[in-house]
C-alpha positions in Angstrom: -11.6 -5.6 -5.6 -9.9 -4.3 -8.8 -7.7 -1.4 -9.0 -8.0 1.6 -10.4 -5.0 3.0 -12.9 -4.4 5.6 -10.3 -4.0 3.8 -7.1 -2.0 1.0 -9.2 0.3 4.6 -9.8 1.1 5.5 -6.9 1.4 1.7 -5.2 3.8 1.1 -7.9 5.8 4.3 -7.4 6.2 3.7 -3.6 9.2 2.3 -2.9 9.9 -1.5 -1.9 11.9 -2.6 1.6 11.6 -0.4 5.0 11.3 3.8 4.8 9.7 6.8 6.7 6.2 8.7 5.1 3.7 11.3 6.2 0.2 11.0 5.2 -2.4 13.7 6.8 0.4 15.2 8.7 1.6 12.1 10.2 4.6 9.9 10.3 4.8 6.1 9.1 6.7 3.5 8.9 5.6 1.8 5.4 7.4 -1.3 4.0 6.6 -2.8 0.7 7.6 -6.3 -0.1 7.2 -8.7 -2.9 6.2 -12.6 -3.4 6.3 -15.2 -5.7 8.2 -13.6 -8.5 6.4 -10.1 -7.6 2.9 -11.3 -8.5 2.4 -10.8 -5.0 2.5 -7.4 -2.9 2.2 -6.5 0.2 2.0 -3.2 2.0 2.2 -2.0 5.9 2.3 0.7 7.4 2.3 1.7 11.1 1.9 5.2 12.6 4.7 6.6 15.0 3.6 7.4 18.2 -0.1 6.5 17.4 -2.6 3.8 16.9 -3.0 4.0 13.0 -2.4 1.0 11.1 -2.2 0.1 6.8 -2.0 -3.6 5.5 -3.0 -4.6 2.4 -2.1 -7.3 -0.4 -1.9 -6.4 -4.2 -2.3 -9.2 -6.4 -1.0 -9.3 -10.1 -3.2 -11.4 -12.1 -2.3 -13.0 -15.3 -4.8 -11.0 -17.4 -2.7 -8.0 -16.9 -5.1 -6.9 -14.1 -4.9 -6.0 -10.5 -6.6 -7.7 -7.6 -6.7 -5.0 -3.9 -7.1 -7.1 -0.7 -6.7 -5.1 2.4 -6.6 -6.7 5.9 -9.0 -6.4 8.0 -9.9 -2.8 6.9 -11.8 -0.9 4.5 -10.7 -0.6 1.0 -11.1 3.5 1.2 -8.9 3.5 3.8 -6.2 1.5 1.9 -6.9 3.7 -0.9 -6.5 6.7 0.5 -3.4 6.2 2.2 -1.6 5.1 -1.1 -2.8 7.7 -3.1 -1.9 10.6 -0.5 1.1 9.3 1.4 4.3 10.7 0.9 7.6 8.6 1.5 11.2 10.2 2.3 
């Protein structure tokens, strides 16, 4: 699935390692790490005190473009989370 300017945006202005965020008025803890020379990404997030759950890869291709893979979800989910969490 390729990735729109805006959800590369905000993935890219998320922060990378281990922090708190709110998304629809509740709390996660997101980390963001990186692979192979950050080509690769990798997102998760888990809700505090609930059953929610985020993962999702982000591949950077060498044509300059972007390749979404969530886990075991639906892309709108994934989407949606990046695009209206907040971190601390």
């Amino acid at each position: 699935m390729s990735v729109d300017p805006a959800f590369l945006a905000a993935f890219d202005a998320l922060p990378f390692g281990g922090y708190g965020g709110t998304y629809e008025g509740r709390r996660y803890r997101i980390t963001k790490s990186h692979f192979a020379a950050a080509r690769s990404q990798k997102l998760e997030a888990e809700e505090l005190g609930g059953p929610d759950y985020i993962s999702l890869n982000l591949y950077r291709l060498a044509s300059g473009d972007a390749l979404l893979k969530p886990c075991e979800m639906p892309e709108e989910k994934v989407r949606a989370f990046v695009l209206d969490v907040v971190a601390d």
